[in-house]
N, C-alpha and C positions, 0 to 999 in steps of 0.2 A: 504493500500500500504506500509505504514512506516512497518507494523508487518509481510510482508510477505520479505520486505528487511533484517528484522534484522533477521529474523528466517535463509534468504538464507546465512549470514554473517557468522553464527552461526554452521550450516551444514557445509556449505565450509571449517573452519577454524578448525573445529574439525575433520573430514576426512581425512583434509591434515596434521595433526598433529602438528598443529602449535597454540594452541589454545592459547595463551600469547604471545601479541608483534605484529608483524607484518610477517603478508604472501605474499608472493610474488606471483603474478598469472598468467595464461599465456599468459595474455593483455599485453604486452609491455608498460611500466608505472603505472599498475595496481594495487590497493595496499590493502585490508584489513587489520582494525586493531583490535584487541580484549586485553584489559585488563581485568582480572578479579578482581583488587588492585590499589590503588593508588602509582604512580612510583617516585624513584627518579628525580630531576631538569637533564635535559639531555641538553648538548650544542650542537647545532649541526649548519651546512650551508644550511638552507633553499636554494631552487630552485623555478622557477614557477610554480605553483600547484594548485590545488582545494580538498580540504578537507569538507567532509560531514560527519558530527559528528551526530549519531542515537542515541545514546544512553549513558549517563554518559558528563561529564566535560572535559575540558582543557585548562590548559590555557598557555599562551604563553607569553615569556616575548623581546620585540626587542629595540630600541633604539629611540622605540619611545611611551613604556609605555607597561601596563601588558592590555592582553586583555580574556576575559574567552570565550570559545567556549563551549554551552550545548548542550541538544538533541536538532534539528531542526536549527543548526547553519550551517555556511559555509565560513570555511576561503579560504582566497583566495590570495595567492603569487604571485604577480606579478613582483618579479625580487629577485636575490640571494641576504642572507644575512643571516647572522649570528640572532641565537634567545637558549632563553632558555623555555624549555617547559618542561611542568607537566602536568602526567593524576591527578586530583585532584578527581575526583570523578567516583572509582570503586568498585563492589564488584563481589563474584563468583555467586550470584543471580542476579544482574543488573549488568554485567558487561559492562564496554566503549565500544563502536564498533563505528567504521568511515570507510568511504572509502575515496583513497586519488587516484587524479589520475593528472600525468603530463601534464602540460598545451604544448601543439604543436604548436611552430610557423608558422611551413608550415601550417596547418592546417586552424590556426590562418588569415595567408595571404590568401588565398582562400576563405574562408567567406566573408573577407572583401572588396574584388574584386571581390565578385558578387548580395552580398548582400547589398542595398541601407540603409535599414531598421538599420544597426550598426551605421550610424551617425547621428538619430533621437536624441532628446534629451529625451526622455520618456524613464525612466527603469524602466524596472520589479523584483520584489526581489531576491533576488540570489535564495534561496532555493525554486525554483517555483516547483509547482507537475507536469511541464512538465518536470523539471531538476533530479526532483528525480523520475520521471517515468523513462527516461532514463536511467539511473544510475541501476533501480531493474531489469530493460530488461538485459545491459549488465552483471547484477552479477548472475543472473540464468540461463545464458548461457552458464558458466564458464565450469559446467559437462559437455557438450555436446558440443563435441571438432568439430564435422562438421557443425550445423547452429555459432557456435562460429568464425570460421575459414571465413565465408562468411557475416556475420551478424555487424560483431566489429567494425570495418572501419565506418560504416555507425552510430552507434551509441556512439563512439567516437567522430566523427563530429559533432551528434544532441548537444549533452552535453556541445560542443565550441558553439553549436549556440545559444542555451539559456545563458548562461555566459556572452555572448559577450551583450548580449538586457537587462544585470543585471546591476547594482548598480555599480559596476565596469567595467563596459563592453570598459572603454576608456583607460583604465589603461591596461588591459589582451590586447588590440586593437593595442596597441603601439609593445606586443611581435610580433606581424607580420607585424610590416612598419621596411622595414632594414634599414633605416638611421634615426627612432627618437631615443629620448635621451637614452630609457629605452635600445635599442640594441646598442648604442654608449659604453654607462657604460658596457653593459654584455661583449663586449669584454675585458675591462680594466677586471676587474672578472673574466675572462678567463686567461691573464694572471698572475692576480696575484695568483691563486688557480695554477697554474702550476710550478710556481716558489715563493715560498711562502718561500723559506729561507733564499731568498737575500733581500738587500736592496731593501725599498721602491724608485722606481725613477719614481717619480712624471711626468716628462717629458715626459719618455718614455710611461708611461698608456695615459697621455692625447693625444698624438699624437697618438695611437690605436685609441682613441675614435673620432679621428679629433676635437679637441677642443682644446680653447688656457687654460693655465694652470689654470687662475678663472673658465672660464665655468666649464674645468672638475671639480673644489672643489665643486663648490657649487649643478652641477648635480648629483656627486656622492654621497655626502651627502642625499640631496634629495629624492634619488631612495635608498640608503643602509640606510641611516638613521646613517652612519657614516663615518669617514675622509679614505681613506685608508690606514692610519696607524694604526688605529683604526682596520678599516678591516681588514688589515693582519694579526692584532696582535694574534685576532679572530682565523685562521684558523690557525696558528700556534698552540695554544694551543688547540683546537678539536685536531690536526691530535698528536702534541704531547700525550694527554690521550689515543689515539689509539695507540701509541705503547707501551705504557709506558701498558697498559692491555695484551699488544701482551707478554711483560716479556722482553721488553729490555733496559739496566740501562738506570740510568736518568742522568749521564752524558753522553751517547749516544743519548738517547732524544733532549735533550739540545741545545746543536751541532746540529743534523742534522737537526732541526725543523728550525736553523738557530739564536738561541742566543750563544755570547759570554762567556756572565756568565752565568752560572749557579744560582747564588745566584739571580740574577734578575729571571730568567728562573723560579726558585724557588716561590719569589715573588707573580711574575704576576699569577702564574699556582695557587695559594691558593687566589688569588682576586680573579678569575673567579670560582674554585669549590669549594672555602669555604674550603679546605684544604690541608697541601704540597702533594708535589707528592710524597715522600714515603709512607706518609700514606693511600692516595690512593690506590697507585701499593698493599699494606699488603690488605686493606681493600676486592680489587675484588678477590686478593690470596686466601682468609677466607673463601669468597663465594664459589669459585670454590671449594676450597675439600668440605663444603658442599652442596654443587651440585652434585657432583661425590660420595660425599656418600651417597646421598639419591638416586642415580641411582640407586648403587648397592644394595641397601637395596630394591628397587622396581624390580629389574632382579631375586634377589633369591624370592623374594612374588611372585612375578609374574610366 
């Protein structure tokens, strides 16, 4: 079963041209991933998700310690936050492949409103071969756009139903009760990702989440594994390396991401990627033309 998934990973990913990094598919949350190399440290804002790692290494780093995902692994997010991850172990003969797919709160809520069996205390291991039977059904369906179109829905939902009866299954349980703590915090997380370059006003997140201003510290913490200044500080400098790659100055950066100084902006932005942001912004410059010149060197071969 594992060899018939990663070979369908492998087809799909190459077909669609996308053979390094990540493909998009036409499952709504759908994800493929294929390395052929081990990657740079990437900052990014985790979401809730289920990753099934087939093939090769990863490891991830959040605020609550480094953790490795190998073949037969399965991480599993159950609420946003910030994380630094590495493919550590790939090559063009065994290269990484995972499937990643978005965890459904409606979906989520519906299980657990019919099904008695999610408030057992018995779990079964996440990566069960009824989860990754699931998981090979929906990925070789992917070609074939009319049992896919009628078929997905249904095995989208099998995948929440084994999850939920796993090792985590009360954690992922909470994304579908709309007043526990884990959808209290996701609204604070709502707003702070939408407004992320004003002040932190403590007040106003805990009153989103309905909690008095301890509850909120100690549940945010908790669920994020950091303060939400901490948090912000996070998504500030993710979004600032996205523009600052987009090619727009880094006193423009700065500013809009929402620091005063620069020289701080400076600072924090080489804590978190080990180096300033001008040499950054030179560093992905370098790549790009050769990128572009090995395009073009592959369009006159080719």
């Amino acid at each position: 079963m594992s060899h018939d998934l990663k070979q369908a990973i492998l087809r799909y990913t190459g077909e669609h041209k996308r053979a390094e990094g990540v493909t998009v598919t036409p499952v709504h949350g759908l994800y493929l991933v294929r390395h052929t190399a081990p990657s740079e440290l990437e900052h990014t804002l985790a979401h809730p998700l289920v990753c099934l790692v087939l093939q090769g290494c990863k490891r991830v780093t959040t605020g609550r310690g480094v953790s490795s995902y190998a073949a037969g692994s399965t991480m599993i997010v159950t609420s946003s936050r910030p994380e630094a991850t590495r493919i550590s172990k790939a090559s063009p003969a065994v290269p990484y492949l995972a499937i990643a797919l978005d965890l459904d709160p409606t979906v989520i809520t519906d299980l657990i409103t019919r099904a008695p069996e999610f408030h057992s205390s018995r779990a079964a291991p996440e990566t069960s071969e009824e989860l990754r039977d699931a998981f090979r059904r929906l990925v070789l369906l992917l070609d074939r756009p009319q049992p896919l179109a009628t078929l997905k829905d249904g095995l989208i939902r099998e995948i929440h139903y084994w999850l939920l009866l796993g090792r985590q299954g009360a954690a992922i349980r909470n994304l579908g009760l709309s007043d526990s703590h884990a959808q209290r915090i996701a609204r604070a997380v709502a707003m702070l990702r939408a407004d992320h370059a004003r002040p932190v006003q403590v007040e106003r997140l805990a009153a989103a989440a309905g909690m008095s201003r301890s509850a909120f510290y100690q549940h945010f913490r908790a669920i994020t594994s950091l303060s939400p200044l901490q948090f912000q500080k996070h998504l500030r400098l993710i979004e600032a390396r996205r523009l600052i790659l987009e090619g727009k100055t880094l006193s423009q950066v700065a500013f809009k991401v929402g620091y005063v100084s620069p020289s701080q902006f400076s600072r924090e932005y080489t804590r978190m990627y080990g180096q300033p942001p001008s040499v950054d912004k030179k560093a992905a410059s370098d790549q790009w033309r050769k990128d572009d010149a090995g395009e073009a060197v592959a369009a006159r071969l080719g």
